[in-house]
Backbone as JSON Lines, residues from 0, in Angstrom:
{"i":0,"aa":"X","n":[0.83,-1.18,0.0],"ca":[0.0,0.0,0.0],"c":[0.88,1.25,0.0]}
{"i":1,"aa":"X","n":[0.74,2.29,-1.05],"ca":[1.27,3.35,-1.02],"c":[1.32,3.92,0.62]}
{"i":2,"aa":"X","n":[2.59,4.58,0.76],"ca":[2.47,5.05,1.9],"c":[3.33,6.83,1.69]}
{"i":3,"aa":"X","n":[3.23,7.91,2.28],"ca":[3.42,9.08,2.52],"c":[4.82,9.27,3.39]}
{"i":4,"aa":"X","n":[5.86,9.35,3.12],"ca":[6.89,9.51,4.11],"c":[7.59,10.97,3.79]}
{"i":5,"aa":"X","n":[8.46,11.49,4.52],"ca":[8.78,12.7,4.69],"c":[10.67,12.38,4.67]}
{"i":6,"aa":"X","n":[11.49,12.87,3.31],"ca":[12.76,12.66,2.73],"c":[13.29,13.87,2.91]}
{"i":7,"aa":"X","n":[14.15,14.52,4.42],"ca":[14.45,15.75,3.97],"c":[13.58,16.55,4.2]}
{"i":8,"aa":"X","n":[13.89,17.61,2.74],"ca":[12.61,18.45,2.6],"c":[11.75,18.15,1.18]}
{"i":9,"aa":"X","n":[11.56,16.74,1.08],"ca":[10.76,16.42,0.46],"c":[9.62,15.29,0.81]}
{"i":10,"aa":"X","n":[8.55,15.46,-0.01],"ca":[7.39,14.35,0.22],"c":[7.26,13.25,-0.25]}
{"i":11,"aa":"X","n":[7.59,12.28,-0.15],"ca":[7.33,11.27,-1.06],"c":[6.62,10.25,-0.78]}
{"i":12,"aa":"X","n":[6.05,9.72,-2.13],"ca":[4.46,8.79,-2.02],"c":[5.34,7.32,-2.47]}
{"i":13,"aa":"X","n":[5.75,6.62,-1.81],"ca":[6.19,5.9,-1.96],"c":[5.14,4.21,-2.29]}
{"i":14,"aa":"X","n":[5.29,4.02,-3.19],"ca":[4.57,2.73,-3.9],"c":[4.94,1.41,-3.57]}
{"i":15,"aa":"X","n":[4.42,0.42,-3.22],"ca":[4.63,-1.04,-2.77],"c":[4.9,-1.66,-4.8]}
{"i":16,"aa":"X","n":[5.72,-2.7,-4.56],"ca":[5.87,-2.97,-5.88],"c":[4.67,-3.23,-6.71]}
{"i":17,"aa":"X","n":[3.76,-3.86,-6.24],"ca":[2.28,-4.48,-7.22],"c":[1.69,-3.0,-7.91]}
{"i":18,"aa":"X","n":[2.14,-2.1,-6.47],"ca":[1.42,-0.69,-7.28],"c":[2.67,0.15,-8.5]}
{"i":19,"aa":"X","n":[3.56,-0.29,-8.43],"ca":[4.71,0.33,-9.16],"c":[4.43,-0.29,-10.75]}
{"i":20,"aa":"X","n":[3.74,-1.77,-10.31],"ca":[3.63,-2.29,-12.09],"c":[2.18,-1.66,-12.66]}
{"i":21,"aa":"X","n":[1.29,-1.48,-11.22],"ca":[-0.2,-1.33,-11.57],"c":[-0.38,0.04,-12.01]}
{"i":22,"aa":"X","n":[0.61,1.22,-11.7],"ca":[0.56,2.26,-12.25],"c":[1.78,2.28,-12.8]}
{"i":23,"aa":"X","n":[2.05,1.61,-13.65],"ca":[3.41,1.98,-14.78],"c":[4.31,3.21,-14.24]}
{"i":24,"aa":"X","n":[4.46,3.24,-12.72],"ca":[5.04,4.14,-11.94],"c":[5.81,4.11,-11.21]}
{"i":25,"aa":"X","n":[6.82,4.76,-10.74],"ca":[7.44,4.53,-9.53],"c":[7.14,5.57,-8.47]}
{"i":26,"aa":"X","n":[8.22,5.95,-7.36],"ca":[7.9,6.48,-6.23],"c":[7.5,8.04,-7.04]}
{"i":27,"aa":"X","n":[6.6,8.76,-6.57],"ca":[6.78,9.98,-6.52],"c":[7.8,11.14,-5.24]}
{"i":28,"aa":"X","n":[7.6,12.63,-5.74],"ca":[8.47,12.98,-5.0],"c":[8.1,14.72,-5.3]}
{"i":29,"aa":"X","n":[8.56,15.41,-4.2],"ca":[7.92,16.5,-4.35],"c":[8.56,17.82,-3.14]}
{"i":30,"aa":"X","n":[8.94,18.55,-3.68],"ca":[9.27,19.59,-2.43],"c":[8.24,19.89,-1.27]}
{"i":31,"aa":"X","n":[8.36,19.83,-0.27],"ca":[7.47,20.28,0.9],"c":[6.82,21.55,0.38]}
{"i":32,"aa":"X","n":[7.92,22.26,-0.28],"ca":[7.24,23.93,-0.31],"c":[6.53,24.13,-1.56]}
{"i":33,"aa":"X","n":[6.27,22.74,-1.89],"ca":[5.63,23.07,-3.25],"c":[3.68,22.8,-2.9]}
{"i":34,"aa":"X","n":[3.62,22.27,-1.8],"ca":[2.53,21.4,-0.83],"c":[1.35,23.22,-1.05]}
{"i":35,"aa":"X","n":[0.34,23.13,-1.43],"ca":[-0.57,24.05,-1.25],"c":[-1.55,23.98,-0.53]}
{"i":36,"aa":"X","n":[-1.84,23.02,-0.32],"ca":[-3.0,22.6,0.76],"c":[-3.48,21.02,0.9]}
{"i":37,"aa":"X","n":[-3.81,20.94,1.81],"ca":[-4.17,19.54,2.09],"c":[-5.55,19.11,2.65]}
{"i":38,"aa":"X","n":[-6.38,18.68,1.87],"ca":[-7.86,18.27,2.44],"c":[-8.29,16.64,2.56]}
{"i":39,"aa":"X","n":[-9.25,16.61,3.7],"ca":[-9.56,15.24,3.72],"c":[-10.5,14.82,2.83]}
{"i":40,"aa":"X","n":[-10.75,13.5,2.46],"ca":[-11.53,13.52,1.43],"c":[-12.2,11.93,2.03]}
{"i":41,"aa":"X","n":[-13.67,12.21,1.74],"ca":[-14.37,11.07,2.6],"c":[-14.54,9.94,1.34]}
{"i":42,"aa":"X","n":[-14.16,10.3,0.45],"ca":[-14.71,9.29,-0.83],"c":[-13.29,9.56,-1.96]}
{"i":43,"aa":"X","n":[-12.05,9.02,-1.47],"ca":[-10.84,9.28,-1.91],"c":[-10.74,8.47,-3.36]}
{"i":44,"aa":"X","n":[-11.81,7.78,-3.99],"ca":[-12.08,6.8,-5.26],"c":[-12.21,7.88,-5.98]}
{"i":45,"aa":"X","n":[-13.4,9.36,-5.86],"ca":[-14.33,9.92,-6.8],"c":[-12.95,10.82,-7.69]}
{"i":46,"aa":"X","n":[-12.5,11.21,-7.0],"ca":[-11.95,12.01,-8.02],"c":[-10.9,11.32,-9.17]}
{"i":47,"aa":"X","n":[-10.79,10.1,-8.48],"ca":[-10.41,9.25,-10.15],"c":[-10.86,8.59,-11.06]}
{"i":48,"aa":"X","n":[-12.56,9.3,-10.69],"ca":[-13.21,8.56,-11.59],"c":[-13.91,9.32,-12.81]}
{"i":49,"aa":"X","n":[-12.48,11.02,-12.71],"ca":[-13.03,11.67,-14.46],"c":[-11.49,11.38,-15.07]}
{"i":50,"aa":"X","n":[-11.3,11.72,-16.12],"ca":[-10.17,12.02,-16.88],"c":[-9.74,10.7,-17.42]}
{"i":51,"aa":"X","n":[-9.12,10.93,-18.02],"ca":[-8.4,9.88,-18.69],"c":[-6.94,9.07,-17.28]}
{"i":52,"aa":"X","n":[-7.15,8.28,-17.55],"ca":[-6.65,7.27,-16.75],"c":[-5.36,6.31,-17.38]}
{"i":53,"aa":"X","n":[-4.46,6.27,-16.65],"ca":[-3.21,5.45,-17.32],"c":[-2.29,4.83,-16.11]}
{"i":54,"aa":"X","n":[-2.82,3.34,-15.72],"ca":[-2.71,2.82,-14.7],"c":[-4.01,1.98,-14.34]}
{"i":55,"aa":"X","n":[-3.88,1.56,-12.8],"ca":[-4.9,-0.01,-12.94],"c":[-6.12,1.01,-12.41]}
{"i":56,"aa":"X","n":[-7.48,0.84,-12.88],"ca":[-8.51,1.55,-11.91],"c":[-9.8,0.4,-11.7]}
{"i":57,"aa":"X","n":[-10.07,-0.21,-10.69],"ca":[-11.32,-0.82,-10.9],"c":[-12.24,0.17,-10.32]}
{"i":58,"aa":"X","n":[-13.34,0.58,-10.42],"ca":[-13.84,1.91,-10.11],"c":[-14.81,1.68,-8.82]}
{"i":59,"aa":"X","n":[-14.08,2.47,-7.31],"ca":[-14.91,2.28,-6.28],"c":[-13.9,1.07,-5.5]}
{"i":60,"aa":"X","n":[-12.92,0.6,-6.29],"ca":[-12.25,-0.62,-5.44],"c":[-10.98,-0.33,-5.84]}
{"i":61,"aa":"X","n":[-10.53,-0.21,-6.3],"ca":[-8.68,0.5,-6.3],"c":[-8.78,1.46,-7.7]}
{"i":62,"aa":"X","n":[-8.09,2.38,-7.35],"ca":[-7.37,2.81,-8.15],"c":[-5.47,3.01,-8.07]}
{"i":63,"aa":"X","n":[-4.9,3.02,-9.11],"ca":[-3.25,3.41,-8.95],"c":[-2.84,3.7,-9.86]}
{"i":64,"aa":"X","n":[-3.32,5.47,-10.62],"ca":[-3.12,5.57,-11.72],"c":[-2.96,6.93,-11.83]}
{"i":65,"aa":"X","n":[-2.1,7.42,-13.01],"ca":[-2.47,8.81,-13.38],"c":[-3.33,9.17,-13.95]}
{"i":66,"aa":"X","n":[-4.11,10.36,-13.26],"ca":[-5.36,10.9,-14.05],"c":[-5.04,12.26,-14.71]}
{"i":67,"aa":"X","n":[-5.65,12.5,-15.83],"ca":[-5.6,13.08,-16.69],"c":[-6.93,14.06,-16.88]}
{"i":68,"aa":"X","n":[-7.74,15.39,-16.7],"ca":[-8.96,16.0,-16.72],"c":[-8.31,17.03,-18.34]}
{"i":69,"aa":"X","n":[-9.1,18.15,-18.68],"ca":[-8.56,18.84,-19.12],"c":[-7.82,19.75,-18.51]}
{"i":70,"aa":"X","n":[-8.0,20.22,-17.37],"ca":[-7.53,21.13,-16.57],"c":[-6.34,20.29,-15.48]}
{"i":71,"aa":"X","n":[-6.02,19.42,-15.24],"ca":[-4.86,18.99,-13.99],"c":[-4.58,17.83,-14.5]}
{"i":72,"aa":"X","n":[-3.83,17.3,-13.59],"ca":[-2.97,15.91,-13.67],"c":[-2.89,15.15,-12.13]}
{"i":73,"aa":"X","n":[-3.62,14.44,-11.66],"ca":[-3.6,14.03,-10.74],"c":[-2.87,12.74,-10.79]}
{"i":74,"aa":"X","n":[-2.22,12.22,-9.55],"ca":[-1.55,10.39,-8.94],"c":[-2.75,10.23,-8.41]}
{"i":75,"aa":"X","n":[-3.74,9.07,-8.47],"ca":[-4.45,8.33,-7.2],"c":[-3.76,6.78,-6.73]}
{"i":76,"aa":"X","n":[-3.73,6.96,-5.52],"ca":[-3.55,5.61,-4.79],"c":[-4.16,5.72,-3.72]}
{"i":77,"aa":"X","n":[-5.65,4.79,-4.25],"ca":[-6.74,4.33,-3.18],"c":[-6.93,3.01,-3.28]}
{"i":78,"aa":"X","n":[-7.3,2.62,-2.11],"ca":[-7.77,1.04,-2.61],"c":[-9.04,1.05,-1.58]}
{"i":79,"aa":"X","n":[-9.45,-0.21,-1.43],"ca":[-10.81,-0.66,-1.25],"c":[-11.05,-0.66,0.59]}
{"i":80,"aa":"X","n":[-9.41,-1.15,0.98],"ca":[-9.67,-0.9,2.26],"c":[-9.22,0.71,2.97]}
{"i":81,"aa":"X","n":[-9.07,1.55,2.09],"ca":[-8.94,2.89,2.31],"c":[-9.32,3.64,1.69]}
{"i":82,"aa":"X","n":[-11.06,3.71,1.68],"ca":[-11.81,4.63,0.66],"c":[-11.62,5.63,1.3]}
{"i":83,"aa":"X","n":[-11.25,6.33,2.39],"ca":[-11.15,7.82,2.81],"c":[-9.82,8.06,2.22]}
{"i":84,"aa":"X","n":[-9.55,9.31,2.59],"ca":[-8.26,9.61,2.23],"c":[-8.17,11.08,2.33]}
{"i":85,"aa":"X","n":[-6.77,11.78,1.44],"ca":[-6.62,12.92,1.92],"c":[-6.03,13.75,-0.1]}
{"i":86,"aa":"X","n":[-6.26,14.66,-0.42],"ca":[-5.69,15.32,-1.85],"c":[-4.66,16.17,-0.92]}
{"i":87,"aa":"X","n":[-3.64,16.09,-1.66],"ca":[-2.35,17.11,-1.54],"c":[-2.14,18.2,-2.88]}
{"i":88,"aa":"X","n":[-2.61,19.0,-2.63],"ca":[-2.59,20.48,-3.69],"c":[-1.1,20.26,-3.87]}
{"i":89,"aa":"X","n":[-0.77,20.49,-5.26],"ca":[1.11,21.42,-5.29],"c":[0.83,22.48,-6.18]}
{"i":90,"aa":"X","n":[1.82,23.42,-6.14],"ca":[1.94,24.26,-7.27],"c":[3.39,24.01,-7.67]}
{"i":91,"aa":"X","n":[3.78,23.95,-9.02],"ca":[5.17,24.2,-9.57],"c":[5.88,22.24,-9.44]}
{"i":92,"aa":"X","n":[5.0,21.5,-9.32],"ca":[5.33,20.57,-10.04],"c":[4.95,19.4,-10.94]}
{"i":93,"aa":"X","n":[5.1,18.25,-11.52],"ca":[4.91,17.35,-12.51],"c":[3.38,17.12,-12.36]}
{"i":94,"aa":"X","n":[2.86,17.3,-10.82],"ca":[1.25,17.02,-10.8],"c":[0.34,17.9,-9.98]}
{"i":95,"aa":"X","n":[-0.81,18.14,-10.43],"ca":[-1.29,19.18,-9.66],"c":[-1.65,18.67,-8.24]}
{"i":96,"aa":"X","n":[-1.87,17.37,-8.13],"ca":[-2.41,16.76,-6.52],"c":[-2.08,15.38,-6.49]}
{"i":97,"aa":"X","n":[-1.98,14.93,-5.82],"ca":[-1.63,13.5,-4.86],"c":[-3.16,12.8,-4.64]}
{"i":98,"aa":"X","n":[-3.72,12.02,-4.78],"ca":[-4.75,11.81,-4.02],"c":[-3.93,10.0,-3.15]}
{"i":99,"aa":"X","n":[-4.7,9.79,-1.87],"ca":[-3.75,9.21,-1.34],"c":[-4.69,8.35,-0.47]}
{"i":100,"aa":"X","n":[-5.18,6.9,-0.54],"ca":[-6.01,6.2,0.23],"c":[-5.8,6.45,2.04]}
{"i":101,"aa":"X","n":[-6.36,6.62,3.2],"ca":[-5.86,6.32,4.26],"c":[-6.71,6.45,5.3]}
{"i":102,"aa":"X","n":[-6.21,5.5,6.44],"ca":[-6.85,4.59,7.39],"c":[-7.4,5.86,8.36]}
{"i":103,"aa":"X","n":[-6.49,6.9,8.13],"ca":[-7.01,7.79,9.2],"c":[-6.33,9.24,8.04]}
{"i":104,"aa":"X","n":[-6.84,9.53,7.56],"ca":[-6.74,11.06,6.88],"c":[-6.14,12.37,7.87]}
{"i":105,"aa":"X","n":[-7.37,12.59,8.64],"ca":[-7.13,13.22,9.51],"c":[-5.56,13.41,10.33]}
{"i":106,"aa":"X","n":[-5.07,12.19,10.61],"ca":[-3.95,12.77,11.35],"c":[-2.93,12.54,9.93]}
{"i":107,"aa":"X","n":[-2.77,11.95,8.92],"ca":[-1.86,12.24,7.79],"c":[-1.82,13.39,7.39]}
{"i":108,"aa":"X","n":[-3.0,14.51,7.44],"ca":[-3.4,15.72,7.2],"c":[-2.26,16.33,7.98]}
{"i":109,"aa":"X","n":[-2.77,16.52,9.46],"ca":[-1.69,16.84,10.38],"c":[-0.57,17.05,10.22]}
{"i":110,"aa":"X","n":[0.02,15.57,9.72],"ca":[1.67,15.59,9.42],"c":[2.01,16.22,8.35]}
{"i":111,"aa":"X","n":[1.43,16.44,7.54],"ca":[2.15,16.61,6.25],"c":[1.57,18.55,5.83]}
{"i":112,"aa":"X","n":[1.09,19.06,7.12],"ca":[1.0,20.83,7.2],"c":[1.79,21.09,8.77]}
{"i":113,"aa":"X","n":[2.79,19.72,9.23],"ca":[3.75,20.59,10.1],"c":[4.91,21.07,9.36]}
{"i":114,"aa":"X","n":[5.3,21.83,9.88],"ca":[6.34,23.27,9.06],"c":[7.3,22.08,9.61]}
């Protein structure tokens, strides 16, 4: 299961291998100061379920893919036992948001808006 760890002064979404083949991806990575905001999200599936998609999505039960809208570029990594979750805003890099399955949002929220 993707997990959120803190490199430095960077963020990174680090991928379990099944998700590295399932989204033709590897780890992401991202400056802290690039972080714009961070919201919880009670239904962490929906927002990968517009845009064009490139990666595994069964819809409502995992996703691990890049999404594609006309307007942004989102990563999702949700799965089935972590339909909540949390979006990570950036500005100034490769994706406009993170979306990120998890057991408890709320305190991942926490961590990832301490300075």
């Amino acid at each position: 299961m993707a997990e959120l760890l803190f490199e430095g002064d960077e963020l990174v979404l680090h991928l379990s291998g099944v998700e590295k083949l399932e989204a033709v991806h590897g780890d992401l990575r991202a400056p802290r100061s690039a972080v714009r905001s961070v919201e919880v999200l009670d239904d962490a599936h929906e927002p990968a379920d517009h845009g064009f998609k490139q990666g595994e999505r069964l819809p409502g039960y995992s996703e691990v893919a890049i999404v594609r809208t006309r307007s942004q570029k989102l990563f999702a990594a949700v799965h089935h036992d972590t339909p909540r979750g949390v979006r990570i805003n950036f500005e100034g890099t490769g994706y406009d948001a993170w979306i990120v399955g998890s057991a408890d949002p709320e305190s991942l929220k926490a961590r990832i808006e301490q300075p």
